[in-house]
C-alpha positions as CSV (number, residue, x, y, z in Angstrom):
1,X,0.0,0.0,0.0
2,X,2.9,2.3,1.0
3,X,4.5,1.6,-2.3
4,X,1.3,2.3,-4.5
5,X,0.6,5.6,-2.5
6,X,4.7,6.5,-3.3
7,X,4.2,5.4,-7.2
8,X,0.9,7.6,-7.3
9,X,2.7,10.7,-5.5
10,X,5.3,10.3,-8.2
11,X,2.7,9.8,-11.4
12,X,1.2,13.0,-10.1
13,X,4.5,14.9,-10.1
14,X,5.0,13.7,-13.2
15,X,2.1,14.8,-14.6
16,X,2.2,18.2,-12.4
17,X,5.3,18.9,-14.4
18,X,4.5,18.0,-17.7
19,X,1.5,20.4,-17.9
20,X,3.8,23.2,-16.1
21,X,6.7,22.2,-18.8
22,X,3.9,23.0,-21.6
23,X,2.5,26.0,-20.4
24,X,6.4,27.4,-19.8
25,X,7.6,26.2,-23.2
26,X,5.4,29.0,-25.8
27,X,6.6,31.5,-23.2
28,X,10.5,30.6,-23.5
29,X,10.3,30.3,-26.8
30,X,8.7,33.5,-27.8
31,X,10.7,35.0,-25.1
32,X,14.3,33.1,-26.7
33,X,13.2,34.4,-30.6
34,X,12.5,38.7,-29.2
35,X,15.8,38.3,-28.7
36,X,17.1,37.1,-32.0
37,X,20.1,39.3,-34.0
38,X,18.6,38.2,-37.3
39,X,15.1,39.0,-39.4
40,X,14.5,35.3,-39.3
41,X,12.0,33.9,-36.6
42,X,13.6,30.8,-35.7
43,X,14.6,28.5,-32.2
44,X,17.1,28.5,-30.6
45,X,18.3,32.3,-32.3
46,X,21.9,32.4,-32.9
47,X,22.7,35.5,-32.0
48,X,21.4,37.4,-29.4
49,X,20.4,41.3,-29.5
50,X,17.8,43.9,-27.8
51,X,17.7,45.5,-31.9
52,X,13.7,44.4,-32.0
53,X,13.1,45.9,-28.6
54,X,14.5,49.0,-29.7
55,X,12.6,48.9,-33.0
56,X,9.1,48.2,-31.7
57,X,9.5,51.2,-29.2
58,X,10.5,53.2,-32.0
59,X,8.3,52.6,-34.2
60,X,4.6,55.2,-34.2
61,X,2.4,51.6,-34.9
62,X,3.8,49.8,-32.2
63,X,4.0,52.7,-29.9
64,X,0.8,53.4,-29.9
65,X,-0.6,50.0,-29.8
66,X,1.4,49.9,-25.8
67,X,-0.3,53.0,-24.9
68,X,-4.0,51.9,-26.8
69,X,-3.5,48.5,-24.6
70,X,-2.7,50.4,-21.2
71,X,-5.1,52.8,-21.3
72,X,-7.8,50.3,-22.0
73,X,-6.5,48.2,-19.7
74,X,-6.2,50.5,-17.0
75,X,-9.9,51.9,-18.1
76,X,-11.3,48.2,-17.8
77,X,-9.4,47.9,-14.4
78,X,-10.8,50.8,-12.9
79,X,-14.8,50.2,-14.4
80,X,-15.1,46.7,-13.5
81,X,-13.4,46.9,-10.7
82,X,-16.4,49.7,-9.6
83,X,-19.3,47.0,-11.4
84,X,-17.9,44.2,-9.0
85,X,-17.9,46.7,-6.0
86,X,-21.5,47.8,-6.7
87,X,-22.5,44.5,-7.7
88,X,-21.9,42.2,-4.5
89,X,-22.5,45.3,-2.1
90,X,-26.0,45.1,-4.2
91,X,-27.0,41.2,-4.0
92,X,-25.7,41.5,0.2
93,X,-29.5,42.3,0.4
94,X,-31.1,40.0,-1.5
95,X,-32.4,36.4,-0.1
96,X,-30.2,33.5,-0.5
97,X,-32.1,32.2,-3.6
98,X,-31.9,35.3,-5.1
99,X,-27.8,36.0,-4.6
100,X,-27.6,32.2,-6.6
101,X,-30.0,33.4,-9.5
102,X,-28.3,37.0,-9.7
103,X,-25.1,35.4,-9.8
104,X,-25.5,33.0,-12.2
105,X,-26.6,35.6,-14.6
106,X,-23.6,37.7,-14.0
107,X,-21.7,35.0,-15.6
108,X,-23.1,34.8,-18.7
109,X,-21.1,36.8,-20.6
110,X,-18.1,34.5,-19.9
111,X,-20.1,32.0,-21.4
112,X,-20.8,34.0,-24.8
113,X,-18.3,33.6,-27.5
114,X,-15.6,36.6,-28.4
115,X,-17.0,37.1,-31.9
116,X,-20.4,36.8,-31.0
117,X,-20.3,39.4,-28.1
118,X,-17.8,41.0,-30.9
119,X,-20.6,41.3,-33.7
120,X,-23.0,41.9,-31.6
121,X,-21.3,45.1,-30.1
122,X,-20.5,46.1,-32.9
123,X,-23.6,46.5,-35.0
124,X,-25.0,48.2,-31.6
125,X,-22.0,51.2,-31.5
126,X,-22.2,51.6,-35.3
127,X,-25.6,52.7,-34.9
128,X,-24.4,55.5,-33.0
129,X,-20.8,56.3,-34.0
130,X,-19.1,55.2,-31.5
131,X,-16.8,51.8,-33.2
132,X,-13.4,52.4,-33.5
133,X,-13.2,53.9,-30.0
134,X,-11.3,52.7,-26.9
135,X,-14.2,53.7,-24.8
136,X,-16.0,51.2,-27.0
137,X,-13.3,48.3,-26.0
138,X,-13.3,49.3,-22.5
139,X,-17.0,48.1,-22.4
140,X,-16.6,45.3,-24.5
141,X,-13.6,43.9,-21.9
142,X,-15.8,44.9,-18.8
143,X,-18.6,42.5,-19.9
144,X,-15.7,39.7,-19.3
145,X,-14.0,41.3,-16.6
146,X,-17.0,42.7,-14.6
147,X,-18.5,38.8,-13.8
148,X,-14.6,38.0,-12.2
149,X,-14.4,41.1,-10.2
150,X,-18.0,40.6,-8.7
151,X,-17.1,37.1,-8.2
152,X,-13.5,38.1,-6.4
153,X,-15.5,41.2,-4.1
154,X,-18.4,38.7,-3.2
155,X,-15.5,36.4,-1.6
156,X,-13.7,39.6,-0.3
157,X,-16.9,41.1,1.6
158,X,-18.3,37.4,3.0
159,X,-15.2,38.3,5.1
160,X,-15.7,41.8,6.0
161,X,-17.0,42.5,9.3
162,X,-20.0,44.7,8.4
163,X,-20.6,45.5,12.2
164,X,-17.5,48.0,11.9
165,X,-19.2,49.8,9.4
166,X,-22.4,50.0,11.3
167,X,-20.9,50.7,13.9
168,X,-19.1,53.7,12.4
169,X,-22.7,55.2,11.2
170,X,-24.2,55.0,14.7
171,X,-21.0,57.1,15.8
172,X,-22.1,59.7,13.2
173,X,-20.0,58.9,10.0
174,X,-22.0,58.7,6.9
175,X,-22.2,56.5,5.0
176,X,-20.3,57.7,2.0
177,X,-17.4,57.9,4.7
178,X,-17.8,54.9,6.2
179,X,-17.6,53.2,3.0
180,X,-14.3,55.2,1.9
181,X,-12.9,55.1,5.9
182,X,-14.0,52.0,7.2
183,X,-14.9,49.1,4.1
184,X,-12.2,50.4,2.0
185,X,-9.2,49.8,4.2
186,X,-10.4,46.2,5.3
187,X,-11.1,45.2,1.6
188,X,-8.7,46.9,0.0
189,X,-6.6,43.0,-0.9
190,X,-9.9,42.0,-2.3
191,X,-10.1,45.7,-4.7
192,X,-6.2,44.9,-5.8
193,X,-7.2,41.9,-6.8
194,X,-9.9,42.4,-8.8
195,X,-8.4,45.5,-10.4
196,X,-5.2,42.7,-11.0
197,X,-7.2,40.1,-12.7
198,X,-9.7,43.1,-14.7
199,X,-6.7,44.3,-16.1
200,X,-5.0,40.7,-17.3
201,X,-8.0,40.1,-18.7
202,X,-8.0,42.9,-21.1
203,X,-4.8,43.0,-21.6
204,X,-4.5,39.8,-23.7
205,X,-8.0,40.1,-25.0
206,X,-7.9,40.1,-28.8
207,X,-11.3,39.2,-30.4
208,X,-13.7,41.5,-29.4
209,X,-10.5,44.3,-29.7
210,X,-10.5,43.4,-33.7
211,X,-13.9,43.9,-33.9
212,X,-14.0,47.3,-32.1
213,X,-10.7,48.7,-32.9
214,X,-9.5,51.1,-35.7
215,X,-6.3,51.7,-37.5
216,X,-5.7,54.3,-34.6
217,X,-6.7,51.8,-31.5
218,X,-5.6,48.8,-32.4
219,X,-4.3,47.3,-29.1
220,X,-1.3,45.0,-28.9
221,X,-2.9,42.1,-29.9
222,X,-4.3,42.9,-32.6
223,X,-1.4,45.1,-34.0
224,X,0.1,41.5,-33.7
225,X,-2.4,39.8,-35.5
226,X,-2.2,42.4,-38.2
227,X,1.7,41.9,-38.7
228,X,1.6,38.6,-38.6
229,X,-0.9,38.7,-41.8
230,X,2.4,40.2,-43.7
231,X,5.1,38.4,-42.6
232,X,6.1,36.2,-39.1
233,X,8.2,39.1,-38.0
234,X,10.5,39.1,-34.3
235,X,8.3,42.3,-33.6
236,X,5.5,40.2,-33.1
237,X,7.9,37.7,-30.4
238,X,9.1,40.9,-29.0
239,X,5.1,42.2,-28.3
240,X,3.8,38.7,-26.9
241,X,6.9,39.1,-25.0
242,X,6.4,42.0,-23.5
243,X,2.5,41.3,-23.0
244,X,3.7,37.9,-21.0
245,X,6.1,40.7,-18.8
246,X,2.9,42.7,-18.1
247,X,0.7,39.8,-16.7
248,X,3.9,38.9,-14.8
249,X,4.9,42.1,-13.3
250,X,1.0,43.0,-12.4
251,X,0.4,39.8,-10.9
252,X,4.1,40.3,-8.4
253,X,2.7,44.0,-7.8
254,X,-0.5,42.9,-6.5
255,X,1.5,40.0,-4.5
256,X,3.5,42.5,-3.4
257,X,1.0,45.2,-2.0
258,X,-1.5,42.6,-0.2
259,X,0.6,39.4,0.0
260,X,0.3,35.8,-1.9
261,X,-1.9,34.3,0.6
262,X,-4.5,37.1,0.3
263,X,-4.2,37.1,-3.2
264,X,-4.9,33.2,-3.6
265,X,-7.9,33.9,-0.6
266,X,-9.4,36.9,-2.7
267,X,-9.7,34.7,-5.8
């Protein structure tokens, strides 16, 4: 028996690794060809060189395809991250049937498809001018990133001690200020979080972005998808690269600020 459980313990590790090996190996690799000397794409480069960094961040297109995808990432952060506040302070008042029922619904656009939600969106903005507009993908990103910040606040506030901020109002605070004084500070890992994982998530999103986008707001993927129509160019390795590098350094921020264990807790 002690010998099965040891040979299972092992198959899992084996397996544990394998899928870590395969998630690890598109990131080293596109990570290993940004850095190649020459035009070619290829694996293992021969030489090594930071000339395709320099490029994409000299280049206008490229340029402003980093600042398009910040600033709608940071715009998606900060909406959804203000849905998913309003959203599970909301259903804290509703009847236990009714939290499951609203809940569920919230989720549903994570079960739409990109180019459906895509379409969709479209025809509905063209019929008031308003495609081709990074306030136009901001909304199209919240209506995936809106049901994982309710979800991550939901979690964050079944933890919250809601007598403190009654107890604040019957001292005289109102509620306005016990919500900024009070709920803020004790929920604040929960609202890093959410911001964290609003942010990822339109980051890399690329379907609904091609839909929505113009030749002036084209985000990072879709500038990508747009050069790799031409030609399998080391700009493109050197973008995925430096989208990977986001995700990464967001995710050690938010570690950093409110701790792994919170982070892992909150969501």
């Amino acid at each position: 028996m002690r010998n099965a459980d040891r040979a299972l313990r092992w198959l899992f590790r084996v397996g544990y690794g394998t899928v870590f090996l395969l998630l690890v190996a598109p990131v080293v690799v596109v990570a290993a060809t940004s850095l190649s000397a020459t035009t070619a794409v290829t694996f293992p480069p021969t030489d090594l060189s930071f000339r395709w960094y320099t490029r994409l961040f000299t280049t206008r297109v490229w340029v402003r395809a980093v600042q398009n995808s910040l600033l709608t990432a940071s715009g998606t952060a900060i909406f959804s991250t203000g849905l998913g506040v309003a959203g599970a302070l909301g259903v804290r008042h509703l009847g236990d049937r009714s939290q499951i029922a609203v809940s569920g619904l919230v989720l549903v656009p994570l079960l739409v498809p990109g180019v459906v939600l895509g379409v969709s969106l479209l025809i509905f903005f063209s019929r008031f001018g308003l495609q081709q507009r990074l306030s136009t993908i901001v909304l199209a990103h919240a209506l995936w990133a809106t049901p994982l910040t309710f979800s991550v606040m939901r979690a964050t506030f079944s933890r919250f001690d809601w007598q403190l901020q009654e107890a604040a109002m019957d001292l005289g605070a109102s509620r306005p200020r016990a919500f900024l004084e009070i709920l803020v500070p004790n929920t604040v890992s929960g609202l890093i979080a959410a911001a964290a994982i609003a942010f990822v998530v339109s980051l890399q999103e690329f379907i609904m972005a091609l839909f929505l986008s113009g030749r002036e707001t084209r985000t990072v993927p879709v500038e990508s998808w747009f050069a790799l129509r031409g030609s399998l160019s080391p700009l493109v390795s050197v973008a995925s690269a430096l989208l990977v590098g986001a995700v990464v350094v967001t995710l050690v921020i938010a570690a950093a600020a409110i701790g792994l264990e919170r982070v892992a807790d909150d969501t």
